[in-house]
N, CA, C and O atoms as a Tripos MOL2 file, in Angstrom:
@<TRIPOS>MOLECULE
protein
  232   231    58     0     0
PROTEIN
NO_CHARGES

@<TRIPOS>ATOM
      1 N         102.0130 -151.5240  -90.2170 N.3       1 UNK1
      2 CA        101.6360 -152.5110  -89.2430 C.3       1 UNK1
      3 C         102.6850 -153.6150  -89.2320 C.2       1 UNK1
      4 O         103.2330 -153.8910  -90.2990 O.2       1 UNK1
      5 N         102.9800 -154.2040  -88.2360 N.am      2 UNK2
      6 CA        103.5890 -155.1470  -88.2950 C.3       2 UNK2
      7 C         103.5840 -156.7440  -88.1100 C.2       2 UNK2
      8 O         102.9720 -157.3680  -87.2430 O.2       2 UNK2
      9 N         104.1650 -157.1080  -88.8270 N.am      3 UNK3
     10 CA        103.6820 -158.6480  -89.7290 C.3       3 UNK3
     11 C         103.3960 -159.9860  -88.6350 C.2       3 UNK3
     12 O         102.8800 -161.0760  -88.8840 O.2       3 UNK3
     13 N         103.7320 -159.6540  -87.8390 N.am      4 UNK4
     14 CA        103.3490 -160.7120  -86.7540 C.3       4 UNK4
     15 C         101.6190 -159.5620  -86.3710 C.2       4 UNK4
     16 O         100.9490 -160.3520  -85.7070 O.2       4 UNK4
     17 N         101.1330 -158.8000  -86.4450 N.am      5 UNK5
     18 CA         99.7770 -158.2580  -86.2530 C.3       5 UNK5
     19 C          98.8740 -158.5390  -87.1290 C.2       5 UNK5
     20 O          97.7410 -158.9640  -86.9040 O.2       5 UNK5
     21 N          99.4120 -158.2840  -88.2460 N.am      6 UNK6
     22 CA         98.5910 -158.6240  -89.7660 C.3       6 UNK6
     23 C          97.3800 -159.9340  -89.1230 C.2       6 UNK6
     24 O          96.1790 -159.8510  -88.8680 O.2       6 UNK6
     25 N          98.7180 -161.5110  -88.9970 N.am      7 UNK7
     26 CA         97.2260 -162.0840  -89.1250 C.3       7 UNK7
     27 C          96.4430 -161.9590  -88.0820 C.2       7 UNK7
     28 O          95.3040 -161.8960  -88.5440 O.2       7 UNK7
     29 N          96.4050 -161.8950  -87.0750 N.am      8 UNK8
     30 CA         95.6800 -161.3880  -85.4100 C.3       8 UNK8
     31 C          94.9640 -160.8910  -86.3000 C.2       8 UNK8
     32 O          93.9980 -161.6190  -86.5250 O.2       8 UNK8
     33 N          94.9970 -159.6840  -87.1190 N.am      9 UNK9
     34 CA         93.9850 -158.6980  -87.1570 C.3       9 UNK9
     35 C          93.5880 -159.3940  -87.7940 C.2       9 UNK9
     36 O          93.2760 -160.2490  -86.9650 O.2       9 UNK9
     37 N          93.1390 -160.0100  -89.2490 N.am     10 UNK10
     38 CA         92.6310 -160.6610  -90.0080 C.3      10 UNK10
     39 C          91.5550 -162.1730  -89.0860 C.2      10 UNK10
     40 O          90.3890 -162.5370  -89.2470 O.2      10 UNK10
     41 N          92.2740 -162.4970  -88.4890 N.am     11 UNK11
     42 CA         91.4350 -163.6800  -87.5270 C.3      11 UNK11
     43 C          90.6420 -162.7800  -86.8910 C.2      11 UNK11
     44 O          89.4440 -163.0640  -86.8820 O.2      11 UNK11
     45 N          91.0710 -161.4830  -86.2030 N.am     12 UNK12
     46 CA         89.7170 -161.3890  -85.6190 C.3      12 UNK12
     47 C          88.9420 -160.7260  -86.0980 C.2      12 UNK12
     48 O          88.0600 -160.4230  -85.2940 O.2      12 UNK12
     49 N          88.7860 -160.2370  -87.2640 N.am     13 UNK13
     50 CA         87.8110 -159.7880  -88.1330 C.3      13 UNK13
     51 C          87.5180 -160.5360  -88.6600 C.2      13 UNK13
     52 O          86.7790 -160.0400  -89.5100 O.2      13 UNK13
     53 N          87.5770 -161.8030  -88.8400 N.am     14 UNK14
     54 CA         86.9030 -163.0450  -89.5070 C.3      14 UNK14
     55 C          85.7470 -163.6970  -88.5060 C.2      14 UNK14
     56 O          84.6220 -164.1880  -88.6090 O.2      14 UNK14
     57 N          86.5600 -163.4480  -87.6460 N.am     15 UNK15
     58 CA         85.9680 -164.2980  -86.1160 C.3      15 UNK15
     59 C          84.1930 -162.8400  -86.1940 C.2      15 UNK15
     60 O          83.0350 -163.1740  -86.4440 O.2      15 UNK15
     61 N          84.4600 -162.0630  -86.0270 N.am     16 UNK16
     62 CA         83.4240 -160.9990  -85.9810 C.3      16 UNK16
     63 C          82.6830 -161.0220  -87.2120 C.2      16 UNK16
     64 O          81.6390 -160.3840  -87.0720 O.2      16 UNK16
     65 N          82.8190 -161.5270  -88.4100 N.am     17 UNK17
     66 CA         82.1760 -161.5030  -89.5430 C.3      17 UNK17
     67 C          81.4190 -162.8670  -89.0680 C.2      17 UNK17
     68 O          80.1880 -162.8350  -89.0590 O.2      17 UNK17
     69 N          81.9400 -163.8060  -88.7580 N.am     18 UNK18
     70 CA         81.0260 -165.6330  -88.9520 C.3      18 UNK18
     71 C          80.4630 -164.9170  -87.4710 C.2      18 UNK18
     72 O          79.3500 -164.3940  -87.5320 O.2      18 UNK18
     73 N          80.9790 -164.8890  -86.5380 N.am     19 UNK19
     74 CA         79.7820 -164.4950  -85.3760 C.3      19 UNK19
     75 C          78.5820 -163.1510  -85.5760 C.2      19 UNK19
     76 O          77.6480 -162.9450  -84.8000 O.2      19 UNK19
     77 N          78.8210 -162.5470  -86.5040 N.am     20 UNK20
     78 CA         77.6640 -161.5340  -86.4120 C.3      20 UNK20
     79 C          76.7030 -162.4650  -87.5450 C.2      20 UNK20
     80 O          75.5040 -162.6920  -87.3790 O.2      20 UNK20
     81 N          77.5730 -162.9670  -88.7920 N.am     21 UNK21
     82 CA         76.5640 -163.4960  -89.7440 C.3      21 UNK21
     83 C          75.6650 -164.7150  -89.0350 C.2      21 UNK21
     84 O          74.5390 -164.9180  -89.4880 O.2      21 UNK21
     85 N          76.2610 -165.6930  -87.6970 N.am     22 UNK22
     86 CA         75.7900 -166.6100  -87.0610 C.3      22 UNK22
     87 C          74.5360 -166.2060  -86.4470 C.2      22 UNK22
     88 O          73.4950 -166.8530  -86.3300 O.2      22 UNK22
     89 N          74.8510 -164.8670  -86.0240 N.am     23 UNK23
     90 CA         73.9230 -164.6690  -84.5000 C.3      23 UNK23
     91 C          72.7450 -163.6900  -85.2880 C.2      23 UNK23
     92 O          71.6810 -163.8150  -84.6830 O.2      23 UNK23
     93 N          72.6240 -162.7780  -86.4270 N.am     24 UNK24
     94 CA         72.4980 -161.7700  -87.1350 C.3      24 UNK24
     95 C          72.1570 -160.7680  -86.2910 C.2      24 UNK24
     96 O          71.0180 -160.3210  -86.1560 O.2      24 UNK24
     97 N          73.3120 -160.3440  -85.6150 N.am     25 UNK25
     98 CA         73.4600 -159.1330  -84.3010 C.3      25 UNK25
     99 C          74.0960 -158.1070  -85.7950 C.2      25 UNK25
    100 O          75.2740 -157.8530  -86.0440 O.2      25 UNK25
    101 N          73.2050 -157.8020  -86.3660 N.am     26 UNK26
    102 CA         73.8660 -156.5040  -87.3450 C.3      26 UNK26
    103 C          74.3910 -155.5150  -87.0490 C.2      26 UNK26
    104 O          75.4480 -155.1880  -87.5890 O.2      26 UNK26
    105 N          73.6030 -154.5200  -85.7980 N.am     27 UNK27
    106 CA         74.1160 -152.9820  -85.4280 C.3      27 UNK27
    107 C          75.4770 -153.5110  -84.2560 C.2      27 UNK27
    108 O          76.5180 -152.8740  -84.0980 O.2      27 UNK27
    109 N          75.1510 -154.7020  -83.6040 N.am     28 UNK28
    110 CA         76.5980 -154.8670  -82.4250 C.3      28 UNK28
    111 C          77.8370 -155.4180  -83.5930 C.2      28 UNK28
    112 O          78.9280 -155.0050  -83.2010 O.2      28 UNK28
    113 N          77.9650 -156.1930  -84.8480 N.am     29 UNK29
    114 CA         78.5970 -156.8700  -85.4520 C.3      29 UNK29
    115 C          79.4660 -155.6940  -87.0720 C.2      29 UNK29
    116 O          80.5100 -155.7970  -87.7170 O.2      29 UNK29
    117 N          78.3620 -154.7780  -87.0850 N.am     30 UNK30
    118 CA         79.2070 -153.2620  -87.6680 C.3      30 UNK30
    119 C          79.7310 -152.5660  -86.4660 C.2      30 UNK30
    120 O          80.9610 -152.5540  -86.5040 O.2      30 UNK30
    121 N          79.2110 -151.9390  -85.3360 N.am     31 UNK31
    122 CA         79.7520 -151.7230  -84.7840 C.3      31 UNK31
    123 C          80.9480 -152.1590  -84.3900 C.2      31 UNK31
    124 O          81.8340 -151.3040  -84.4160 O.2      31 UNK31
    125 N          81.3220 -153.5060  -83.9400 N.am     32 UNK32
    126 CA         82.6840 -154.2510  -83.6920 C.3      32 UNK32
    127 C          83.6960 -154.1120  -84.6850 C.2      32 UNK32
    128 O          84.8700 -153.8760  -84.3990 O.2      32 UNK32
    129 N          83.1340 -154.2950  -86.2010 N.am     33 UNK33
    130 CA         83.9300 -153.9720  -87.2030 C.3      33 UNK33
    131 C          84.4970 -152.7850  -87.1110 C.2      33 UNK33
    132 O          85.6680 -152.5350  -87.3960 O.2      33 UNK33
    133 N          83.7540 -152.0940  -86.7460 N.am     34 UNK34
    134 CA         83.9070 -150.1250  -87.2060 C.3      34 UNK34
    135 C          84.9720 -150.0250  -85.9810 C.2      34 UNK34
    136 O          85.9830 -149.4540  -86.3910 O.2      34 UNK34
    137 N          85.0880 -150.4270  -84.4860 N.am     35 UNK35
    138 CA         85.7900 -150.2720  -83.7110 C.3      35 UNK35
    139 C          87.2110 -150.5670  -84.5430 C.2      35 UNK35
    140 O          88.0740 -149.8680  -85.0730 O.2      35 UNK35
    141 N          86.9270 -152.2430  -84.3280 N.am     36 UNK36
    142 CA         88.4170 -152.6440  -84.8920 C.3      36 UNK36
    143 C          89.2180 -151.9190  -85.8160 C.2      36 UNK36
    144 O          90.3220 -151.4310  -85.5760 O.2      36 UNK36
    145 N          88.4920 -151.8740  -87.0590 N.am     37 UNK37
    146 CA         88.9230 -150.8220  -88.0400 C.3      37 UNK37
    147 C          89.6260 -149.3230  -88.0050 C.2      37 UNK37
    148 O          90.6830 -148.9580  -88.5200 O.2      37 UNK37
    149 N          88.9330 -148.7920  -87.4380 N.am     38 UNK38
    150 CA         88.6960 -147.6490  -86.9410 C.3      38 UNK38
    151 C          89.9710 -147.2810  -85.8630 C.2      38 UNK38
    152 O          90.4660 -146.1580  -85.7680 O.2      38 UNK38
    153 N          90.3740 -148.4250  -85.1080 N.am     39 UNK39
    154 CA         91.3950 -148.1900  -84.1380 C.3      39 UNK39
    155 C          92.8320 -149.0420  -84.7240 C.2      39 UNK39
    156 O          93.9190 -148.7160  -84.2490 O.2      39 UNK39
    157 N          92.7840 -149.7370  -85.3870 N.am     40 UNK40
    158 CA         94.3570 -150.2650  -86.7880 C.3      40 UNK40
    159 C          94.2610 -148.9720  -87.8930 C.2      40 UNK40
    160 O          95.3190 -148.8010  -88.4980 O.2      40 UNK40
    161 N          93.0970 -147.9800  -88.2730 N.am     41 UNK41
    162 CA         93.9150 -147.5050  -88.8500 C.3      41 UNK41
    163 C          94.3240 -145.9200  -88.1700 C.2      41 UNK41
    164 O          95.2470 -145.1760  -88.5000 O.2      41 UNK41
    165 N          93.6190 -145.7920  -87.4610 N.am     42 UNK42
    166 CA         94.1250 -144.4050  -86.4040 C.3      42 UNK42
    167 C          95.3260 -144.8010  -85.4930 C.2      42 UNK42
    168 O          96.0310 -143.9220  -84.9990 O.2      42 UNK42
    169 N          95.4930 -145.7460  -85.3360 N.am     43 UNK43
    170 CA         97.1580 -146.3160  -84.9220 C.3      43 UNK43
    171 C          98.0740 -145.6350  -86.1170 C.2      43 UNK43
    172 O          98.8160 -144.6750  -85.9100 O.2      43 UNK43
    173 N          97.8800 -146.4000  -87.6420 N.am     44 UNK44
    174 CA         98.7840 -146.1230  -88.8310 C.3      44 UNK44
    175 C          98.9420 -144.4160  -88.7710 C.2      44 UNK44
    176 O         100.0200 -143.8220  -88.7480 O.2      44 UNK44
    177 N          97.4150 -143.7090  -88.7510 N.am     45 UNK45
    178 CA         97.9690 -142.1460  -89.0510 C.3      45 UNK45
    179 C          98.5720 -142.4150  -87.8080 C.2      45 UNK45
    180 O          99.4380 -143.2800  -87.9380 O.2      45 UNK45
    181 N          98.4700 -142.0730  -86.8360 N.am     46 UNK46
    182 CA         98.6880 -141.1590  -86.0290 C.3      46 UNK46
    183 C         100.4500 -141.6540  -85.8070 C.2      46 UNK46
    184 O         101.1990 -140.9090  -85.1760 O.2      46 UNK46
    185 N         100.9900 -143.0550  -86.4410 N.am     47 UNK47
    186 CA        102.3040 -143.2490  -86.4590 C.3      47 UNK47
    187 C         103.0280 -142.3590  -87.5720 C.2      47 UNK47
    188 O         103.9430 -141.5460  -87.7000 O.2      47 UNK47
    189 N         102.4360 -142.7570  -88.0050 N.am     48 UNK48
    190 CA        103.1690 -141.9570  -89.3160 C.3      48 UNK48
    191 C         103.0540 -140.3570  -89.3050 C.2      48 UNK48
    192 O         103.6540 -139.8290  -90.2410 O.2      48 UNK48
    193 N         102.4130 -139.5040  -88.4460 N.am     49 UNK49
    194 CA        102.0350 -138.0010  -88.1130 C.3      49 UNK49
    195 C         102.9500 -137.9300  -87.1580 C.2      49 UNK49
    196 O         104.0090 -137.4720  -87.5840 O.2      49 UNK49
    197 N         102.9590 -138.3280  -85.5270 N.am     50 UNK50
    198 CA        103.6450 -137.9400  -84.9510 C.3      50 UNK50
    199 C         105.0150 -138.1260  -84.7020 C.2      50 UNK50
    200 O         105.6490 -139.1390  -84.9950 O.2      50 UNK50
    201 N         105.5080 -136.9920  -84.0830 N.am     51 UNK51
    202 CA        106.9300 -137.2640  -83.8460 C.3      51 UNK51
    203 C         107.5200 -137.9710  -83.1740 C.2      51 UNK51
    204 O         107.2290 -137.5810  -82.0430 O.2      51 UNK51
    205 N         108.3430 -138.9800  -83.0560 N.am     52 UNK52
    206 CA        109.1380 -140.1420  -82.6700 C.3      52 UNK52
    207 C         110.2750 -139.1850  -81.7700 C.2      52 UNK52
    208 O         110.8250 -138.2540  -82.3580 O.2      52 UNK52
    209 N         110.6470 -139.5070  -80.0940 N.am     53 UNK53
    210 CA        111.2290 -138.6640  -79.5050 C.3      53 UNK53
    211 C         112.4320 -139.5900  -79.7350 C.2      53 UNK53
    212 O         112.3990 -140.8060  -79.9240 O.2      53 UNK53
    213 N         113.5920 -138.7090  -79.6760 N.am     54 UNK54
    214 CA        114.9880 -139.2040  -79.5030 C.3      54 UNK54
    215 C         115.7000 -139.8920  -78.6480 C.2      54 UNK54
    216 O         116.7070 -139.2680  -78.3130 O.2      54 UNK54
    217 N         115.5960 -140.9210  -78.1550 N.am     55 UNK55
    218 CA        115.7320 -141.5190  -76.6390 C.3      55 UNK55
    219 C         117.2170 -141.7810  -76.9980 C.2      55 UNK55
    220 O         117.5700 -142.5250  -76.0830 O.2      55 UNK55
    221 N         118.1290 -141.6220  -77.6860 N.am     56 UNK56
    222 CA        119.4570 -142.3350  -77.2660 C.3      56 UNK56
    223 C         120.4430 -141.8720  -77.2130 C.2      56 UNK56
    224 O         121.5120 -142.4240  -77.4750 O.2      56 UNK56
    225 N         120.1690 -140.0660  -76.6420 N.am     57 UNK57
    226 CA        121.0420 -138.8510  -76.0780 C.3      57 UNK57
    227 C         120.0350 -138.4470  -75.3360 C.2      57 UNK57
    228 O         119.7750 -137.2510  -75.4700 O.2      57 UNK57
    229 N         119.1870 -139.2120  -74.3790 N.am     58 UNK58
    230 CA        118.6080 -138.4210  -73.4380 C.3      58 UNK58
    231 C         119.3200 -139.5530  -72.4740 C.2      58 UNK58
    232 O         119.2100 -139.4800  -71.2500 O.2      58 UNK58
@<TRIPOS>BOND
     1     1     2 1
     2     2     3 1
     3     3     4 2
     4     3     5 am
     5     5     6 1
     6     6     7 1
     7     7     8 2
     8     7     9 am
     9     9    10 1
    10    10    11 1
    11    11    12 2
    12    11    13 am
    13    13    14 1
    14    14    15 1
    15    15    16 2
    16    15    17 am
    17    17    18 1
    18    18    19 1
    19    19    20 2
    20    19    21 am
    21    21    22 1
    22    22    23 1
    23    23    24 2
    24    23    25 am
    25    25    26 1
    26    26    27 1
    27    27    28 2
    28    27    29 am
    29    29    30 1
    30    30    31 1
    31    31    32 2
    32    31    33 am
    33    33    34 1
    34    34    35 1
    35    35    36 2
    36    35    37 am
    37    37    38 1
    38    38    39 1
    39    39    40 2
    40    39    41 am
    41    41    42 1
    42    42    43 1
    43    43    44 2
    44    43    45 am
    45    45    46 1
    46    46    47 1
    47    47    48 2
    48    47    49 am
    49    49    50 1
    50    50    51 1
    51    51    52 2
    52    51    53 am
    53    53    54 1
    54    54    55 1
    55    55    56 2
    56    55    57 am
    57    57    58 1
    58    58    59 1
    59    59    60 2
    60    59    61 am
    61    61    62 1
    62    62    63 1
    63    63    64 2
    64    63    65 am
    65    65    66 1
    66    66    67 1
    67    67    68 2
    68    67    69 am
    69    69    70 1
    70    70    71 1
    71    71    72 2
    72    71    73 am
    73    73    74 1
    74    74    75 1
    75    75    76 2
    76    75    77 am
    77    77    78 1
    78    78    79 1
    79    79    80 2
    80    79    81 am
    81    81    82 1
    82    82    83 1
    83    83    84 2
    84    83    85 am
    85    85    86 1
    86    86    87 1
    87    87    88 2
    88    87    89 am
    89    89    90 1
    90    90    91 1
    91    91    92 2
    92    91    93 am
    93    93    94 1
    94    94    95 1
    95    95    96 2
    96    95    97 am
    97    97    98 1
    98    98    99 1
    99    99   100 2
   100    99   101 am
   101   101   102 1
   102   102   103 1
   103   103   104 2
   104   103   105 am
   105   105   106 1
   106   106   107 1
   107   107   108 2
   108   107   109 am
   109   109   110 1
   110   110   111 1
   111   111   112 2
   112   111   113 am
   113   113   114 1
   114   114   115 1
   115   115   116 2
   116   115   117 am
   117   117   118 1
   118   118   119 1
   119   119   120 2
   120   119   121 am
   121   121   122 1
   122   122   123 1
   123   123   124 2
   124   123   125 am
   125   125   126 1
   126   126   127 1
   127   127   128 2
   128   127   129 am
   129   129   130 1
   130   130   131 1
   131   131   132 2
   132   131   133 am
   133   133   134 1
   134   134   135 1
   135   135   136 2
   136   135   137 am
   137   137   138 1
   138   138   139 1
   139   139   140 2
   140   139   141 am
   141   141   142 1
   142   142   143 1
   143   143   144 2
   144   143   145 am
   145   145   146 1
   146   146   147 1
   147   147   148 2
   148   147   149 am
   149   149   150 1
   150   150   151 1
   151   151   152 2
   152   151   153 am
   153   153   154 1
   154   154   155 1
   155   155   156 2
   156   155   157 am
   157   157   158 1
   158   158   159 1
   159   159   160 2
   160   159   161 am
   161   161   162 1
   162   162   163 1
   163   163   164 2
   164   163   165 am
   165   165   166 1
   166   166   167 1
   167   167   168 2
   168   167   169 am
   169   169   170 1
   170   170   171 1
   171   171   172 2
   172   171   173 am
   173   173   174 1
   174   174   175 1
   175   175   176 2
   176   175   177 am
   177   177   178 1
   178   178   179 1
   179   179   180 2
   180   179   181 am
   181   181   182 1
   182   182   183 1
   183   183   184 2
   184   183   185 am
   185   185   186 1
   186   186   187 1
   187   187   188 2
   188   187   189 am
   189   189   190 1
   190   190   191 1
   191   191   192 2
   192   191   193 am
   193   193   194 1
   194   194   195 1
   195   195   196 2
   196   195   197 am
   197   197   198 1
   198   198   199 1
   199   199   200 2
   200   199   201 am
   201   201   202 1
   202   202   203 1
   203   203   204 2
   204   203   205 am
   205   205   206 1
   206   206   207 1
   207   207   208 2
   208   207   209 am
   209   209   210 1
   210   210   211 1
   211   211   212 2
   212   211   213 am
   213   213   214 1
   214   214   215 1
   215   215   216 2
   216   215   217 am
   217   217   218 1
   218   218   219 1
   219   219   220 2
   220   219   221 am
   221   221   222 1
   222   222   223 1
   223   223   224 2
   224   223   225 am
   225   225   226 1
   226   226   227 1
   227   227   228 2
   228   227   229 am
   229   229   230 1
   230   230   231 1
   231   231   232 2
@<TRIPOS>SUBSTRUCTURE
     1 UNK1         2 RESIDUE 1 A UNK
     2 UNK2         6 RESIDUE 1 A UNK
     3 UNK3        10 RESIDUE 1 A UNK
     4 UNK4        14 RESIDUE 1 A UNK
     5 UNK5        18 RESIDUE 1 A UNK
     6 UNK6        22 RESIDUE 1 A UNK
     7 UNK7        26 RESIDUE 1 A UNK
     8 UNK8        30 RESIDUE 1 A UNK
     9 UNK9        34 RESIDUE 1 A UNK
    10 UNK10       38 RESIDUE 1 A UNK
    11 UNK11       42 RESIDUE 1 A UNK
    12 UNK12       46 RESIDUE 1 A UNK
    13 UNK13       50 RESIDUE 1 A UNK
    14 UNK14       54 RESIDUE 1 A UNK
    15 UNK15       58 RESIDUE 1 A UNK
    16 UNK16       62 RESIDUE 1 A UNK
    17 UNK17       66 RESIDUE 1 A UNK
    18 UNK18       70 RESIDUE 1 A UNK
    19 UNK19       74 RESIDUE 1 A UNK
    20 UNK20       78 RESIDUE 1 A UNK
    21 UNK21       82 RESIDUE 1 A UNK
    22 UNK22       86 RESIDUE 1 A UNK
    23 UNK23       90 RESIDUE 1 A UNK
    24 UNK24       94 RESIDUE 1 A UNK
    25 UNK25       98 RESIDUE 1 A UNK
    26 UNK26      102 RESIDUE 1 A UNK
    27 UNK27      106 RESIDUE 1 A UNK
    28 UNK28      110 RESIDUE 1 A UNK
    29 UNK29      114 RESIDUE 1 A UNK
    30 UNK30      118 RESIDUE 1 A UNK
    31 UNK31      122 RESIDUE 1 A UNK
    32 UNK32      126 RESIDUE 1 A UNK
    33 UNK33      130 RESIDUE 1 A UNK
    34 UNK34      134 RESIDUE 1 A UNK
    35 UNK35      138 RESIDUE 1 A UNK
    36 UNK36      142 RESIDUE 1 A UNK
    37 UNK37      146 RESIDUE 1 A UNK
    38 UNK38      150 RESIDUE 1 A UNK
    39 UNK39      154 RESIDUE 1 A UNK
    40 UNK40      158 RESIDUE 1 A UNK
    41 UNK41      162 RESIDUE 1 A UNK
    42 UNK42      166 RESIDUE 1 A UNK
    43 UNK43      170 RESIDUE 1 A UNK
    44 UNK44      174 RESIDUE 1 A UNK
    45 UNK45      178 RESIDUE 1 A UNK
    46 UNK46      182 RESIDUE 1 A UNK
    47 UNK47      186 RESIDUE 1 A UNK
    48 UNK48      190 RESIDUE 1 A UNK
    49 UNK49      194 RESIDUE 1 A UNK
    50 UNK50      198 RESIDUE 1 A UNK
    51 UNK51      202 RESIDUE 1 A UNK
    52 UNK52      206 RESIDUE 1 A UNK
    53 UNK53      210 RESIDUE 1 A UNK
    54 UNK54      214 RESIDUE 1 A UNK
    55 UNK55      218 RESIDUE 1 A UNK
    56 UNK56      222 RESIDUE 1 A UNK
    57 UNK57      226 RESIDUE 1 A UNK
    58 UNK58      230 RESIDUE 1 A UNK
């Protein structure tokens, strides 16, 4: 991941932790977590799995 993302991601999983613990929206406030989560780290595999095309002889 890269370091200007890091804290974004961290704020807004903070931001979703004090608003679910505020509101006690439990199933919408895991859910949001599980998204976020769920889509930073299926970004990481799926960078690190697929192949990177050669753009600078095409």
């Amino acid at each position: 991941m890269e370091l200007s993302a890091e804290p974004a991601l961290v704020v807004g999983l903070a931001v979703i932790v004090v608003l679910t613990l505020a509101r006690q929206c439990w199933w919408q406030g895991c859910a949001a977590l599980g998204v976020v989560v769920l889509t930073a780290g299926g970004k990481e595999v799926l960078k690190g799995s697929l192949p990177r095309p050669d753009l600078v002889g095409a």
